[in-house]
N, C-alpha and C positions, 0 to 999 in steps of 0.2 A: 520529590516523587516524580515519576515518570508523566504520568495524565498532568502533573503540575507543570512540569517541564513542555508538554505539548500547546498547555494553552500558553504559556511565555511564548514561544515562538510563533504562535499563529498572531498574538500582538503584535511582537515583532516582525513577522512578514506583513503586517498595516490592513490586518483583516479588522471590518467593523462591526459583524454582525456575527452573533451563533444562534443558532436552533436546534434543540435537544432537547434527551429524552433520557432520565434515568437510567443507568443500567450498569449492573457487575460486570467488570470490571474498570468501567473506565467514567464512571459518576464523577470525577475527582475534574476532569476535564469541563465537565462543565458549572460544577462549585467552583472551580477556579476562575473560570471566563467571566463567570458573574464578578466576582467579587474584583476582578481584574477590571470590566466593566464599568463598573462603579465608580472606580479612580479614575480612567480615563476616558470617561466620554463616549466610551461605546456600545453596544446594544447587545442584549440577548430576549429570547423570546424560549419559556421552557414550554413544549410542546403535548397536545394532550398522546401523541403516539410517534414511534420512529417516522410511518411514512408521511403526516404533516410536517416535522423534521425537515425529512426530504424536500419535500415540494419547497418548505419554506426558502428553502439554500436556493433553488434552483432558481424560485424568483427573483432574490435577491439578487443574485448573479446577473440575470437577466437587466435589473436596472442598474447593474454598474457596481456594485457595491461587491467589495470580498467577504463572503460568507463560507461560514463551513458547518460541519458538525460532529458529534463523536456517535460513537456506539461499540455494540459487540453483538456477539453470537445471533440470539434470535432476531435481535431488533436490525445486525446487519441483512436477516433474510426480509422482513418487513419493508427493509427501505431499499429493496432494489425495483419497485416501481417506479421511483421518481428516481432510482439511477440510471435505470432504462431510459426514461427523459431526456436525463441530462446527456447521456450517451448518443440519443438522437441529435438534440438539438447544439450538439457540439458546446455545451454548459461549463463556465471552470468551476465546477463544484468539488469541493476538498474535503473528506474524510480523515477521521482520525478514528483506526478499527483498531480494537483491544481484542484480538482474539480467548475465545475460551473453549472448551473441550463438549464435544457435540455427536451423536444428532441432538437435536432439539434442546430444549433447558440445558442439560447436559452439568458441568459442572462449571464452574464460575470464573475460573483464575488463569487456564493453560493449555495452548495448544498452537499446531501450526495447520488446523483445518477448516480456516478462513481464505485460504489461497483461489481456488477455485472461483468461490462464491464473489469474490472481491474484483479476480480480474477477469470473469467470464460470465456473472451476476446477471440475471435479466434475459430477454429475448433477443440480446443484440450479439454482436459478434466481438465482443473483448476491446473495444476502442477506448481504451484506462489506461492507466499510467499507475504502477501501485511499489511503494519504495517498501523495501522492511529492515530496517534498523537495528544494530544487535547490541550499542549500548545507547545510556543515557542522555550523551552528548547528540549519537545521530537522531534522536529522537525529535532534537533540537534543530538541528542544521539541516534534518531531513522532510521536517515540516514549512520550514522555510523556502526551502527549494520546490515544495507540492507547488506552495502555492504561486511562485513564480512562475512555475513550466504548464501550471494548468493555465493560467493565464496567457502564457505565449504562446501556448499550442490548442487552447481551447479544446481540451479533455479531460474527461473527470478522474481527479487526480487521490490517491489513499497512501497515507501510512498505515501502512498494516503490520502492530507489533501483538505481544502475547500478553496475559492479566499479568504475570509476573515483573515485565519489563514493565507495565504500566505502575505496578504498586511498587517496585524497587527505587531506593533513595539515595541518592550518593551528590557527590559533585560538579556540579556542571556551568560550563562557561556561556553565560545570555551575554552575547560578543553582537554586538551592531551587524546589522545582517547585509549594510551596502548597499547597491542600487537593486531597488527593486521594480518589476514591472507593475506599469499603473493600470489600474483600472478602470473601464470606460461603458457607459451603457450600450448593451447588446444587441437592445429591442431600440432604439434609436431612429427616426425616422421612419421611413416607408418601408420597413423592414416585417416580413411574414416568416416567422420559424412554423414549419411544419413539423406535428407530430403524427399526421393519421394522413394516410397515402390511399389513395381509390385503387389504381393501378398498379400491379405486379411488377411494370418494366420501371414506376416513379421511386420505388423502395429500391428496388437493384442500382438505380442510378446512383441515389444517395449511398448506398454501401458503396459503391465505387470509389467513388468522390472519399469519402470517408478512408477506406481504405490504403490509397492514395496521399492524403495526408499524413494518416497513421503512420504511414512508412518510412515517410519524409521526416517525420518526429523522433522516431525510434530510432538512428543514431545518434542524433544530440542525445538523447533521454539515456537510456541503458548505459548502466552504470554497474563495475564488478569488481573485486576485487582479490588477487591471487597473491597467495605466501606461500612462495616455495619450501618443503619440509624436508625433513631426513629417509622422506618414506617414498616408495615407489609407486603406492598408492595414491588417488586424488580425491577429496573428497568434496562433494557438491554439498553446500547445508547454506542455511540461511539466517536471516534473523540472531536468537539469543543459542541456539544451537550452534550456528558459526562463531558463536563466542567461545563457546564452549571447547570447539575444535581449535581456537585459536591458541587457549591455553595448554590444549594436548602437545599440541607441537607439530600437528601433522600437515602436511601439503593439503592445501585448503583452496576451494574456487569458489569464491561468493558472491551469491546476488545477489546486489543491492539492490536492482530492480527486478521483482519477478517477472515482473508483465512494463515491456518490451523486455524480453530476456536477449542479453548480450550475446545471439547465437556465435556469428563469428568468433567473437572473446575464448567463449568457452570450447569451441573446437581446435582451435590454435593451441589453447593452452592444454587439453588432454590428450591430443597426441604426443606428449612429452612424456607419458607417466604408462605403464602396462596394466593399469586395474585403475577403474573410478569405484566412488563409495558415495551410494545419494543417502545421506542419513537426516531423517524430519520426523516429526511428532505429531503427524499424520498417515493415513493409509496411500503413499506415493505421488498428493497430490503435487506437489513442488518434483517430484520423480518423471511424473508423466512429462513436465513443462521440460526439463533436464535431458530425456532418453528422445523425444521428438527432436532438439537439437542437435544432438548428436548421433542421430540417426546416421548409419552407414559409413561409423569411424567402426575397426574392428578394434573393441574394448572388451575386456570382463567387466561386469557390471553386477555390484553387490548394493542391494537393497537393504537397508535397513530402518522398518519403519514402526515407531513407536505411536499409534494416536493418544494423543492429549498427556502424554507424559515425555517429560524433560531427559539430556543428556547430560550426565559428567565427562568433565576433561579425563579421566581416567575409563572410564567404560569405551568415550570414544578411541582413543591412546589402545585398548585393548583389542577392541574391531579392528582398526588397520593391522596391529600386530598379527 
C-alpha cells in the first residue's frame, strides 16, 4: 500500500524518529512506522494532536536526528504552526501529505487541494520544497529524496500525494537508496535560532537571506517531466492525474515539484505546442502556480478543474480531443 510504501522509505532514507497523529487517509503511515520501529531500533511518539506532531519533528531536527511525520486534510491545516517554525528557523522537517477532498472535514480519500496550503501554509512566504508523486514507486524514491534535499538545503520538505495513491497496492522496488546525507545537530554550540523579531527591518533581513538561498536551491530541486504526444495540445497535470494523462497518450508536462516549480522547463517546452491544458482535482490551485509561470507566452489556455474528483485516461484523451 502506498502509506506502507512511504514509511519503507523514510527507513530507508535512515530517518529515526515519527511523530503522528491519526488521520484518513494516511493512518497506515504511521501503523506502519511503529511497527517498522519495533524491528529496528527506532522511535515513534503518537501525538495527542497534529500540531504537537509538529513541534515534535522540528525539535528533533533541531538535535540532529531525522524526523518526520504524516497527515492530511484538516490536521495538515493544524500543523502549519510549527510549519511556519520550521520555515523560519530553516528546520529539515519532512512530511508525508495524503491529500483528501476539502474545505474542512470534507471527504476522506481524494483530491489535489492540499497544493496551496502545503507550499504557501503559514505566515511565511513558501520557502518548502513539496514533490507529488503520481505512482507507487515515486512515492518511494520520492520520499527518499524529501529527505535528503531537506537536509541539504535545510527546508521543509513534503510529499504531497492523494488518499487514493496512499490506499492503492501494487508492486514496488524498496532498492537501497545510496549515499545519503547525514544528519547533524542544529542547535549545536552557541548557536541562537530566532523565531520572534522586535524589528520590522530584523524580519526583512531574514526574508532576504531566506529568499536568497531559496533561489540558490531551486534549480538543483525542481524536477519535471515531459512526454511528447500525438496532440498539439499540452497538458499541465500533476501527481495521480498526470498518470492518468500518461495513459491517454496525450503531450504531458509534469511537476514533479510544485513548489520550486521548473519555471524555465515549462516555458521552453510550451512554446512548442499552440494550446496548454492545466487539468487538477482542484479549483486551479496547481493552475495559478502553472499560468504565473507562463505568464506573457501567448498560449490558449483551457482550465479544467475538477475539486476532489479523479481523471480517467479516456475523459482526459476526450478534453484534448
Amino acid at each position: 500500500m502506498g502509506n506502507e510504501v512511504a514509511a519503507q522509505a523514510a527507513l530507508a532514507a535512515g530517518a529515526e524518529v515519527m511523530f503522528g497523529y491519526p488521520i484518513t487517509p494516511t493512518t497506515e503511515v504511521l501503523s506502519t512506522w511503529i511497527s517498522l520501529a519495533t524491528q529496528h531500533q527506532k522511535k515513534y511518539l503518537q501525538t495527542e494532536d497534529e500540531g504537537a506532531a509538529g513541534f515534535g519533528v522540528v525539535g528533533a531536527c533541531l538535535a540532529g536526528k531525522k524526523a518526520f511525520t504524516s497527515t492530511a486534510g484538516p490536521g495538515n491545516v493544524l500543523m502549519q504552526d510549527p510549519l511556519s517554525m520550521a520555515e523560519a528557523l530553516r528546520v529539515p522537517f519532512v512530511g508525508l501529505i495524503g491529500q483528501r477532498g476539502g474545505p474542512s472535514t470534507g471527504t476522506v480519500i481524494y483530491s489535489q487541494q492540499e497544493t496551496t496550503l502545503t507550499a504557501f501554509g503559514g505566515n511565511g512566504e513558501g520557502y518548502r520544497i513539496v514533490y507529488s508523486p503520481s505512482n507507487l514507486q515515486e512515492i518511494y524514491d520520492l520520499t527518499i529524496l524529501a529527505f535528503n534535499n531537506a537536509w541539504l538545503y535545510r527546508f521543509p520538505t513534503f510529499v504531497l500525494f492523494d488518499g487514493y495513491l496512499g490506499k492503492m497496492k501494487g508492486e514496488v522496488n524498496l532498492h537501497n537508496p545510496g549515499i545519503l546525507i547525514n544528519a547533524k545537530p542544529i542547535l549545536e554550540g552557541n548557536v541562537n535560532l530566532r523565531n520572534c523579531f522586535n524589528l520590522e527591518e530584523e524580519i526583512y533581513d531574514l526574508n532576504v537571506r531566506h529568499k536568497k538561498a531559496w533561489q540558490e536551491a531551486s534549480s538543483q530541486v525542481s524536477k519535471f517531466e515531459h512526454r511528447p504526444g500525438q496532440t498539439k495540445t499540452l497538458v499541465f497535470a500533476h501527481g495521480i492525474v498526470a498518470a492518468a494523462a500518461k495513459a491517454a497518450g496525450v503531450s504531458l508536462f509534469r511537476s514533479i515539484t510544485l513548489w520550486p516549480f521548473p519555471v524555465q522547463d515549462a516555458r521552453i517546452v510550451a512554446k512548442k505546442y499552440e494550446k496548454i491544458a492545466i487539468i487538477e482535482s482542484s479549483y486551479g490551485q496547481f493552475g495559478r502556480i502553472v499560468k504565473e509561470a507562463l505568464f506573457g507566452l501567448e498560449l490558449e489556455v483551457q482550465e479544467i478543474y475538477k475539486p476532489a474528483l479523479g481523471f480517467t485516461p479516456e475523459e482526459i484523451k476526450e478534453i484534448v480531443k
